[in-house]
DOVEX-921135 format. One record per residue: residue in three letters; z, x negated, y negated of N, C-alpha, C, O in turn. Coordinates in pm, whole numbers, plus 50000, padded with zeros to 5 digits. Each point is the difference from the previous one (the first is absolute). Layout:
BEGIN
ALAZXYZXYZXYZXY;...
//
This chain:
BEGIN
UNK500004991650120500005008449880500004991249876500514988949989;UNK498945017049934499614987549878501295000549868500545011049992;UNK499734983249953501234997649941499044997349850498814997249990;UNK502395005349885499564996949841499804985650044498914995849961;UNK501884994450115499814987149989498704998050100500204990350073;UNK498815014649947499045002050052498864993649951499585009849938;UNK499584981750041499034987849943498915008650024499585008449921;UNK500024989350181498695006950080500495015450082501125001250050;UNK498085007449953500505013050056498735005850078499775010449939;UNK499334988550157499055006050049500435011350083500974997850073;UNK498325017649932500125018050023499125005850060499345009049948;UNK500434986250194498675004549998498884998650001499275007850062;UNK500284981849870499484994149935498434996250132500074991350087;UNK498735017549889498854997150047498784996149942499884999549877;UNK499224997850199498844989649987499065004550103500375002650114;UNK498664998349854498885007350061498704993949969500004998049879;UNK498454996650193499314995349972499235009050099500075000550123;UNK499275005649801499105009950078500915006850125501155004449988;UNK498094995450124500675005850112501264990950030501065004650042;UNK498664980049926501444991650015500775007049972499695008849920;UNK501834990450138501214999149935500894987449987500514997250109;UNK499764996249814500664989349968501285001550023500634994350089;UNK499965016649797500934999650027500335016850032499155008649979;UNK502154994350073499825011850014501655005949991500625002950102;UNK499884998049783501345001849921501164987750058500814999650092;UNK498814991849806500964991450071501104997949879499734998849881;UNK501585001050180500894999949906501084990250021500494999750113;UNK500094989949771500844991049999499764994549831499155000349910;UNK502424993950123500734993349876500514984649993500254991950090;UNK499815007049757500444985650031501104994149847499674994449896;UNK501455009550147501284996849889499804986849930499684989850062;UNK500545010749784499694987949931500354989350093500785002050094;UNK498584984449879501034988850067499434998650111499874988550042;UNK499815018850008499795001350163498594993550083499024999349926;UNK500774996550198498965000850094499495007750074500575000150109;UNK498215009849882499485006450099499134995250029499264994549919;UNK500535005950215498724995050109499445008150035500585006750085;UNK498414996649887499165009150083498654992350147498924994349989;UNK501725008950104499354992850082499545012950088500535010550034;UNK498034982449988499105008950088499184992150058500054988349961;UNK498705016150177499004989649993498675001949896500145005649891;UNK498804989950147498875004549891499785014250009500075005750108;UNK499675000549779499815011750030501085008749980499765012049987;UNK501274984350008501215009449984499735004649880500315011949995;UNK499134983049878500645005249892500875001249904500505009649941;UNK499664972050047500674992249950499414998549837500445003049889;UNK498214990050171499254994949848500115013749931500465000649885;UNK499115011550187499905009649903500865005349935499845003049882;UNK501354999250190501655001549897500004992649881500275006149896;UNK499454981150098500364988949936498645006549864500115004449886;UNK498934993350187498975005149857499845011849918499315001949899;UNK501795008650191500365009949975500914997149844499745000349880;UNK501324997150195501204994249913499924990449901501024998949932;UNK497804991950032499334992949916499145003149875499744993449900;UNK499835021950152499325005649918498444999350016499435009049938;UNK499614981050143498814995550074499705015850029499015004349940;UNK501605003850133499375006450083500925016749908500954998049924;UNK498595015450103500515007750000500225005150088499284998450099;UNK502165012949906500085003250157499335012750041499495004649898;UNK500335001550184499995011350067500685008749955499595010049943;UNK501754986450083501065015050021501134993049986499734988150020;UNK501435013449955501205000350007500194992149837499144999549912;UNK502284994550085500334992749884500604985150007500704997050096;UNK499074994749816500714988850022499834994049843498954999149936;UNK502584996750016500654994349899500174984650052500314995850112;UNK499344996249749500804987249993500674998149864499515001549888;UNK501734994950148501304998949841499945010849940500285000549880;UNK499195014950218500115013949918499085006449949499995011349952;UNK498744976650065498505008549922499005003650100500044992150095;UNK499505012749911499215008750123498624992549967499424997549894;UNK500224999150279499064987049949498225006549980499024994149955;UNK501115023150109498815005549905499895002849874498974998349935;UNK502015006050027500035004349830500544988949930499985003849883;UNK500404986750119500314985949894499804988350064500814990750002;UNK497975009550060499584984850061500334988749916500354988850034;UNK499455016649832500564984949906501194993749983500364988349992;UNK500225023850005501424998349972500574994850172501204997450010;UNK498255001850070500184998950154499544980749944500794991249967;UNK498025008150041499584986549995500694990749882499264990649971;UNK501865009649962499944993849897501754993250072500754992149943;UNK499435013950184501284999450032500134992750178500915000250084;UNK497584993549914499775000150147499324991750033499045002749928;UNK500524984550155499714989850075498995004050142500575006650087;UNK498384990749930499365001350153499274986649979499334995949905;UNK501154996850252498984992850022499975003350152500845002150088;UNK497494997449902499615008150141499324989050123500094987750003;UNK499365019750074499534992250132498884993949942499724989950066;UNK499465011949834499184992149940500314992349896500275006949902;UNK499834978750075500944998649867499025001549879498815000050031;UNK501485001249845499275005149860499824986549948500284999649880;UNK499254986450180500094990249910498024994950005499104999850083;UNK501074997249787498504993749963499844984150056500334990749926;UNK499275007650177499854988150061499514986049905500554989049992;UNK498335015849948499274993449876500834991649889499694989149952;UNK501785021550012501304995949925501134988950050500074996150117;UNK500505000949816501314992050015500615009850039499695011949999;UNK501824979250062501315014350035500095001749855499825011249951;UNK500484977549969500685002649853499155015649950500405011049960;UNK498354983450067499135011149882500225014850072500205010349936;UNK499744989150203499785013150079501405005549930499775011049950;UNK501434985350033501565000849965500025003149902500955007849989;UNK498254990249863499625001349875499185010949957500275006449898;UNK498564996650187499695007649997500495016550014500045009449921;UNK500264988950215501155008050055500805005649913500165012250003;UNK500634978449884500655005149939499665010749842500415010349947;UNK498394976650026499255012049893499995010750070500295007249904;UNK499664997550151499015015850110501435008149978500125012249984;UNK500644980650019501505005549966500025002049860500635010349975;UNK498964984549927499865001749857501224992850010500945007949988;UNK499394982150027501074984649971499064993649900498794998350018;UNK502234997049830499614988149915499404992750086500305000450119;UNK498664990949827499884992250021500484983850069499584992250085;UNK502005008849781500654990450082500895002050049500564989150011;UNK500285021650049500145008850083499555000550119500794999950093;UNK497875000949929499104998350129500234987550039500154997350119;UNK499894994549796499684981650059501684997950039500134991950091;UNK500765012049874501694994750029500105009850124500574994750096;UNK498995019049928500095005650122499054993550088500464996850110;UNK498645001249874499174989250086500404993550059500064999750123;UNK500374992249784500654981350084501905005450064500694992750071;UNK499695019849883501074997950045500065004750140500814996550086;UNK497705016249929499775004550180499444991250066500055000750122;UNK499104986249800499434985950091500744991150042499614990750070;UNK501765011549886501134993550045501105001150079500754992050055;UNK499115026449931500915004150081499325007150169500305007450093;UNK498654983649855498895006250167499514984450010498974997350062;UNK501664994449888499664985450045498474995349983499544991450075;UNK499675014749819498274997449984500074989349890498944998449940;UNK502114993950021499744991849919498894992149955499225000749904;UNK501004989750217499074988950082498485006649983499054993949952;UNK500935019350094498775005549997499265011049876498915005749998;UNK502214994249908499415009949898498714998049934499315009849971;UNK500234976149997499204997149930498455003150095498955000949936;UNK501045000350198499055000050151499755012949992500705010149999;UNK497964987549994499205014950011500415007450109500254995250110;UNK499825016849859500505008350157499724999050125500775000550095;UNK498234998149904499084998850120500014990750089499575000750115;UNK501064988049817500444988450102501515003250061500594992450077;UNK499815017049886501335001850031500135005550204499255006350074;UNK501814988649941500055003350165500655018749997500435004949896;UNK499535001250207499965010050033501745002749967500285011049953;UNK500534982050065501245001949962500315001149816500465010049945;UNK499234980150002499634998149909499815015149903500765005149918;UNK497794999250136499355010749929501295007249979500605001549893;UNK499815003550244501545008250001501085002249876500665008749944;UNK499084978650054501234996149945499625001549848500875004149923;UNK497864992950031499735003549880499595016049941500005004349884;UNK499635003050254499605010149974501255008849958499875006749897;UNK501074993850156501604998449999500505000849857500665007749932;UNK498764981550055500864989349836499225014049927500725008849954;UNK497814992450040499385006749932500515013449978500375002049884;UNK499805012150232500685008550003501394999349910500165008749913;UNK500664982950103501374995049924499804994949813500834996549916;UNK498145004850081499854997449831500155003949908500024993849894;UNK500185023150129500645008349898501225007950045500465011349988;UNK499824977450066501765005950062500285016250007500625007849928;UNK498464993850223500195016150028501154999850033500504989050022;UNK500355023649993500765002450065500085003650141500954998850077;UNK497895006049942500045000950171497994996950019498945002049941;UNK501664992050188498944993350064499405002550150500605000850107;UNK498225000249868499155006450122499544990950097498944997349943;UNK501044995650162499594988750087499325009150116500545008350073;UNK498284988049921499125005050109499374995650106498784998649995;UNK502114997750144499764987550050500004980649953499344990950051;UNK501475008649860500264986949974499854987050069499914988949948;UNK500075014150175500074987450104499085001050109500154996050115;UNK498695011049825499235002550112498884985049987499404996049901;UNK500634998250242498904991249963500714984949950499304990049983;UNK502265010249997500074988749957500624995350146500205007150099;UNK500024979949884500414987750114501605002549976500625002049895;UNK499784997350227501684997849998500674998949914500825008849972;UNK499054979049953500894988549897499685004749888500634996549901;UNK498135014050089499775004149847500685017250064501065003249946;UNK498685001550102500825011550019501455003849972500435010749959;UNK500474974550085500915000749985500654997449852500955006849961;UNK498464982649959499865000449859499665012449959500905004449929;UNK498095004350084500105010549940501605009750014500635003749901;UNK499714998350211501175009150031501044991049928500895008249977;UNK499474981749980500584991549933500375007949825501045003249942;UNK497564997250026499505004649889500325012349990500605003549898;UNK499065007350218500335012049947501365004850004500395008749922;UNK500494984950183501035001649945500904994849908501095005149978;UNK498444984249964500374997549814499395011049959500925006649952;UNK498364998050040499475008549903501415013050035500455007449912;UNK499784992650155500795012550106501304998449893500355008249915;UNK500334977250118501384994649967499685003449834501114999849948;UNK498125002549973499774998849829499805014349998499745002949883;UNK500255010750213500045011249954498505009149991499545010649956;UNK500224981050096498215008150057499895010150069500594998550107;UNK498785014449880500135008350105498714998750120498944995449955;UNK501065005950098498694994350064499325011450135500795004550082;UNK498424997349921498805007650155499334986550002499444992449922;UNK500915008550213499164985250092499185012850112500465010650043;UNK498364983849975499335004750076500024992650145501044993649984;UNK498555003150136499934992650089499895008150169500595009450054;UNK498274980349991500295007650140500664982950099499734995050109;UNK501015002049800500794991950086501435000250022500734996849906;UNK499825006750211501205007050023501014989149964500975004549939;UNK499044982150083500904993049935500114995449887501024993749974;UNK497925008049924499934999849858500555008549946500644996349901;UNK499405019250132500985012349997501624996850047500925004249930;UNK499344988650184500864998150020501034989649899501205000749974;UNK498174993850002500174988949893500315006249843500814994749925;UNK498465016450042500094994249837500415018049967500315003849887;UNK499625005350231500295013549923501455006850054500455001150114;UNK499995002649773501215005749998499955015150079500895005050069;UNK497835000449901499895014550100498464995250058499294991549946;UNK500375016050173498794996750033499045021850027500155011450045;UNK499334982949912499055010850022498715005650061499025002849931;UNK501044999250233498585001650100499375008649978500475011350005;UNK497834985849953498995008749976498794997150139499614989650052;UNK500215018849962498984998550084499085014049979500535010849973;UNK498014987250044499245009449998500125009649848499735011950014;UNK500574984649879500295004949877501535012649990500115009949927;UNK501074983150200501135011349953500824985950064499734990650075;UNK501615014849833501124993150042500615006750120500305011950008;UNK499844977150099500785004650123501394991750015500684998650102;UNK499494997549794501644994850037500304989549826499204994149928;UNK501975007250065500464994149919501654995449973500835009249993;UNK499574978449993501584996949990499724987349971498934995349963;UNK502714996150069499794985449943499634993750135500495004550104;UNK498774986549896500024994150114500694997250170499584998250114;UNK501785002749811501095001150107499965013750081500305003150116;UNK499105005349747500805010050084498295007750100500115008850086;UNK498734986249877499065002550069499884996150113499495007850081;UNK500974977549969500304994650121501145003750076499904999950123;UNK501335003849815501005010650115499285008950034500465005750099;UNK498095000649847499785014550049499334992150160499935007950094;UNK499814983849922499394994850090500824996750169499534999050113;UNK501785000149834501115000750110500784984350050500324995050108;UNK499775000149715500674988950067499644982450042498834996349995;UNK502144995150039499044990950068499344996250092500285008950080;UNK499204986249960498994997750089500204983350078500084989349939;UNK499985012850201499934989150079498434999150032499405010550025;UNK500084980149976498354991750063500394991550059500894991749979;UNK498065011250142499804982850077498645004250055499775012050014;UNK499194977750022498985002050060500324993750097500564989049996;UNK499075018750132499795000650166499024987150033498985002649936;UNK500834985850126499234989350047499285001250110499224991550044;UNK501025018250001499225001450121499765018750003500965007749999;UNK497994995650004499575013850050500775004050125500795008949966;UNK499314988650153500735006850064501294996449985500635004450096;UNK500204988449813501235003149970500135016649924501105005450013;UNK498025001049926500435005849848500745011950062501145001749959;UNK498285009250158500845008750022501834996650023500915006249947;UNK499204981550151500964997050044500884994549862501134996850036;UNK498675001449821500014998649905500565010849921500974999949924;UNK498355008050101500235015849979501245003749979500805001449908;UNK499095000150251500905004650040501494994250015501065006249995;UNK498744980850023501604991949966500615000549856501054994149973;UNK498115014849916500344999449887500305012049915500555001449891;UNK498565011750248500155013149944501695004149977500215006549898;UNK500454991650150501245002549941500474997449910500845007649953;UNK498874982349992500414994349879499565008649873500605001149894;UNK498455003450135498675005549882501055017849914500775008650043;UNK498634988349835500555014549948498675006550010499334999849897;UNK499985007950244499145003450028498674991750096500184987850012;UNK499105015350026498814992650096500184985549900500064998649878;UNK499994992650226498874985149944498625003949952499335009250048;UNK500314983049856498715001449917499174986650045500194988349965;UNK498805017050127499114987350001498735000949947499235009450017;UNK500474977649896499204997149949498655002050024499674999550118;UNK499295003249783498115004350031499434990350121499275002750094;UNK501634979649848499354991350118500605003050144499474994550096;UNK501635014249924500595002050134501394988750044500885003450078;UNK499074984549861500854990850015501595001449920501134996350035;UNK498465009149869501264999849871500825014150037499485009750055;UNK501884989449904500745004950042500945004949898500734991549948;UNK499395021250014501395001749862500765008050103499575003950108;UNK501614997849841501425004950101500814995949779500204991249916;UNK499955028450120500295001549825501845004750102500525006250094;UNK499764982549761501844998250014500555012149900500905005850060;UNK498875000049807500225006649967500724995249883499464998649890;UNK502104998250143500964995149882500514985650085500524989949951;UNK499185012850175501104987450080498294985450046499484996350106;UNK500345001449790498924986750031500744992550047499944998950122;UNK501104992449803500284987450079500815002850152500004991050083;UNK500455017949937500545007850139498874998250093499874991650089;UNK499275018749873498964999950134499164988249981499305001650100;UNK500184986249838499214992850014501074992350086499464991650073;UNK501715008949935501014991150082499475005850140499554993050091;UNK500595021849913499815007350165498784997150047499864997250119;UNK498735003149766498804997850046499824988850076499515000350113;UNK501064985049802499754990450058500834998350155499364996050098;UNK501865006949911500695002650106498855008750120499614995650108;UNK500105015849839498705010750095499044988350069499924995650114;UNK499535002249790498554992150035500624988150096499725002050118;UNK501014986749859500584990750067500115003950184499554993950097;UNK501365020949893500264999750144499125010350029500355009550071;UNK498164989149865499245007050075498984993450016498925005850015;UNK501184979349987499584989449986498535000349929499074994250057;UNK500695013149806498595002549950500134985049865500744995349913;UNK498375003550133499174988849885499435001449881498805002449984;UNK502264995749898499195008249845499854987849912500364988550026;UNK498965016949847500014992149883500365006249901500455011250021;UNK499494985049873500485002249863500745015249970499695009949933;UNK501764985650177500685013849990500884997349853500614989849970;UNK499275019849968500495001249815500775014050008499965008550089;UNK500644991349811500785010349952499365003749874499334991149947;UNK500755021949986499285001849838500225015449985500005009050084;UNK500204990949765499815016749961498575004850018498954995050038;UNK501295011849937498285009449986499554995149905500834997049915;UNK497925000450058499224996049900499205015049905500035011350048;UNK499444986349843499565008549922498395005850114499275009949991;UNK500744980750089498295002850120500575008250060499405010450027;UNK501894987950012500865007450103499735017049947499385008750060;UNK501104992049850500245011649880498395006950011499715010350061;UNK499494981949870498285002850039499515007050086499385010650003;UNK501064980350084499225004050155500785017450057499495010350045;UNK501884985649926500395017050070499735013349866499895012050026;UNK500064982949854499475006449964498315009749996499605011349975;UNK499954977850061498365001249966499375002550131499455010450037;UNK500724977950031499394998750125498784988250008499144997950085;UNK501194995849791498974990549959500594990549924500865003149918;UNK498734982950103500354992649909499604998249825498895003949962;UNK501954990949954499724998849883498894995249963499505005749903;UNK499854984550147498794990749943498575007250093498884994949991;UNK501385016350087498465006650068499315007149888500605005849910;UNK498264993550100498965008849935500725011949990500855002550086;UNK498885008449785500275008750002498815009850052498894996550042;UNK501715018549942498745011250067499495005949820500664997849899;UNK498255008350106499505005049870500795012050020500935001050080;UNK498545009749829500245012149932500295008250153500985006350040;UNK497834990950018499815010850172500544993450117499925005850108;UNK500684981449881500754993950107499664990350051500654993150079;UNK498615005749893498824990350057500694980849967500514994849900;UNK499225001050216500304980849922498815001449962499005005150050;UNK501374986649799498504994349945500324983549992501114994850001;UNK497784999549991500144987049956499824997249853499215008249953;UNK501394980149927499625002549907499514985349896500794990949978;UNK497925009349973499954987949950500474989449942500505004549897;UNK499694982850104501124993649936499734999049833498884998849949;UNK502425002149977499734999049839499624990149973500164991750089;UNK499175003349788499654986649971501164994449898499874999949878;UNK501464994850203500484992249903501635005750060501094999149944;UNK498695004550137501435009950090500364998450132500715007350069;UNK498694981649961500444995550161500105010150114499095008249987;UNK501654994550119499775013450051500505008849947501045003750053;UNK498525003149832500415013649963499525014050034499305003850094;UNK501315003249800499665012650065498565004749927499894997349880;UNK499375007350165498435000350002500465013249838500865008850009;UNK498204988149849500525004749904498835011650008498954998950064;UNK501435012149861498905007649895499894994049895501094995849959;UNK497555000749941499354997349915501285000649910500545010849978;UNK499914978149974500944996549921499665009449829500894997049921;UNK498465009350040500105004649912499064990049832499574988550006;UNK500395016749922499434994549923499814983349979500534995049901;UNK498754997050186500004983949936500694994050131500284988050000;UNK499995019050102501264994150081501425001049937500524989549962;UNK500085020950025501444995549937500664999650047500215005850107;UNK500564985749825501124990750147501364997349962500824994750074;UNK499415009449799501474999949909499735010249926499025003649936;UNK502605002750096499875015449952501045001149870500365010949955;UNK500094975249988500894997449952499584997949856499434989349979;UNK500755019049916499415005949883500724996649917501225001150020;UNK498094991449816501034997749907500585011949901499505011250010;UNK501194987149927500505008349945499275007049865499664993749899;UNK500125024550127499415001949961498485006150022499905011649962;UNK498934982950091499045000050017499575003650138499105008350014;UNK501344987550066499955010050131499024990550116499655004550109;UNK500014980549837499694994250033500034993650102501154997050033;UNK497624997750070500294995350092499224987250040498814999049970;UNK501664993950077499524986850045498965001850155500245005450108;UNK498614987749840499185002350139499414989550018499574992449912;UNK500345006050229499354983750031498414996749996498915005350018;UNK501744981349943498674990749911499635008349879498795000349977;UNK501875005649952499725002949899501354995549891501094996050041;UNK498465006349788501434993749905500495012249955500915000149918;UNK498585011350130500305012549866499495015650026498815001249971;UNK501625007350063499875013150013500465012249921500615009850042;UNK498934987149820501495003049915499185018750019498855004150018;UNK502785003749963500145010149952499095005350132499205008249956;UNK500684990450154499435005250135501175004950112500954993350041;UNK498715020149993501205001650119499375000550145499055005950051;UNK501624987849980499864997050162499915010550086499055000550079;UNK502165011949917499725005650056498905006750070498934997449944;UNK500925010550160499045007450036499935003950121500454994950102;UNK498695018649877500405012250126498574996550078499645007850087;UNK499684982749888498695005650074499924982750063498864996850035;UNK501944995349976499354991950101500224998650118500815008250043;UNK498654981750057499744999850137501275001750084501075000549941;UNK498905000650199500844997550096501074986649946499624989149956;UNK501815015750063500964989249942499784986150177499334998650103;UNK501644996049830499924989350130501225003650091499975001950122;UNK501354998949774501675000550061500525010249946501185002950023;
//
């Protein structure tokens, strides 16, 4: 239920592309201060919330407020208070970070020198020093991130839209990013992270929120999505095929319900419930005097896949189905690593929904200037998420 201290407030809130349905009343909140995750796989209906709530897109049906202004009837007043950087980043390759950062900020209607002290102070606090003066384009894939980032952060929104952030980057830059966003977190940011990665959710959101197929089917904090799951979980994989029944069965007692064996047939869960370190004591005891031969027997909570899978029946990262059910496959974006396959980004490609004050303005890639143009719109293509 949504509270006055309520940042973001989505009611309902649908999306429709011809016979598509995107979304189809999906409803959730997100208290100043706070992290929501919205995690789905492609296709859920992620990107489109987000472009919803950005102002890019208009909705269908229902309602949705950010800081109280309803983002059909005062898109400006929505954008002048708000940050997106999306699965495509908005930077002019051709440019420096400095200039892309400068620019950026004019678009905000920032002085001049204003623009240049916010500049160098997000090239510093995203570590592009070394590289501000380096045309974009030479920049590594982490990098871009990190500036695209800096860029969104230039007119110090108050709440911030991340739309897949870490899709596509390498480990060591992934983890720098989650670094980053939770500074941004610790300084009072309210934030929607998008992601179909269950431990990036696990990691950085205070509530998590499952979309699949354009409706929410579950929502709480993390913790409490994985108790719905039943607890911890003992694994060991079986070494030999005709051990696994005899496996089984030396362990079915232990189990809060049947042993769960794995798609490959070898792997083995035996769910403990509340008593993990208890029964991984009995398991190993089971298996021993039933003389079966295992490997990598572990103990662990449920994971956010865990949560997924009994929810859905599918994992997070599968193709989604279209409008009629169907899996589709979907082309890759140019500049989005595996993302979610987009509808026609809207006027120019727009890719920052994050508007200066005033003018209603929006930043679109490879371009310096869109002044006095609204993004919104009811008539474009199939969304991606």
């Amino acid at each position: 239920m949504a509270t006055d201290a309520d940042v973001i407030e989505v009611r309902g809130l649908k999306k429709s592309f011809g016979p598509v349905q995107a979304l189809r009343g999906v409803d959730f909140s997100v208290p100043e201060g706070r992290v929501l995750g919205l995690l789905g796989p492609n296709g859920a209906g992620k990107t489109t919330a987000v472009r919803v709530l950005t102002t890019l897109l208009l909705p269908s049906g229902g309602r949705a407020t950010v800081c109280g202004y309803d983002v059909a009837r005062h898109p400006g007043a929505v954008r002048r208070l708000i940050g997106l950087a999306g699965q495509a980043t908005a930077i002019t390759p051709e440019l420096t970070g400095r200039e892309n950062l400068e620019i950026s900020g004019r678009l905000y209607h920032l002085g001049r020198s204003v623009a240049r002290r916010r500049a160098a102070e997000l090239l510093g606090r995203f570590d592009l020093v070394d590289a501000a003066d380096r045309q974009a384009k030479t920049y590594s894939g982490g990098m871009l991130r990190r500036l695209d980032l800096a860029a969104s952060l230039i007119g110090q929104p108050r709440v911030l839209f991340l739309d897949e952030p870490t899709t596509g980057l390498d480990p060591r830059s992934r983890l720098g990013m989650w670094a980053i966003i939770k500074d941004l977190v610790a300084q009072g940011t309210t934030l929607l992270l998008t992601t179909q990665y269950l431990d990036e959710a696990d990691e950085l959101a205070d509530e998590v929120v499952v979309v699949d197929r354009g409706q929410v089917i579950a929502a709480g904090s993390p913790d409490t999505l994985k108790d719905r799951v039943g607890g911890d979980v003992v694994e060991f994989t079986v070494t030999e095929r005709r051990q696994l029944e005899v496996a089984v069965s030396a362990v079915a007692p232990l189990s809060q319900g049947p042993p769960s064996v794995g798609s490959e047939g070898l792997r083995v869960q035996v769910h403990a419930a509340d008593r993990g370190s208890a029964v991984l004591v009995d398991v190993v005891r089971a298996l021993d005097a039933a003389q079966v031969a295992t490997t990598g027997l572990a103990l662990r909570r449920p994971s956010l896949d865990d949560v997924f899978l009994s929810l859905t029946g599918h994992g997070a990262e599968e193709a989604a189905s279209d409008g009629a059910g169907r899996r589709r496959s979907r082309p890759a974006r140019r500049g989005a690593g595996p993302a979610e396959a987009a509808e026609p980004a809207g006027p120019a490609g727009v890719a920052r929904a994050s508007g200066p004050a005033g003018a209603g303005t929006t930043v679109t890639s490879g371009t310096t200037a869109a002044s006095g143009t609204t993004a919104a719109s009811g008539t474009t293509g199939p969304e991606e998420g």
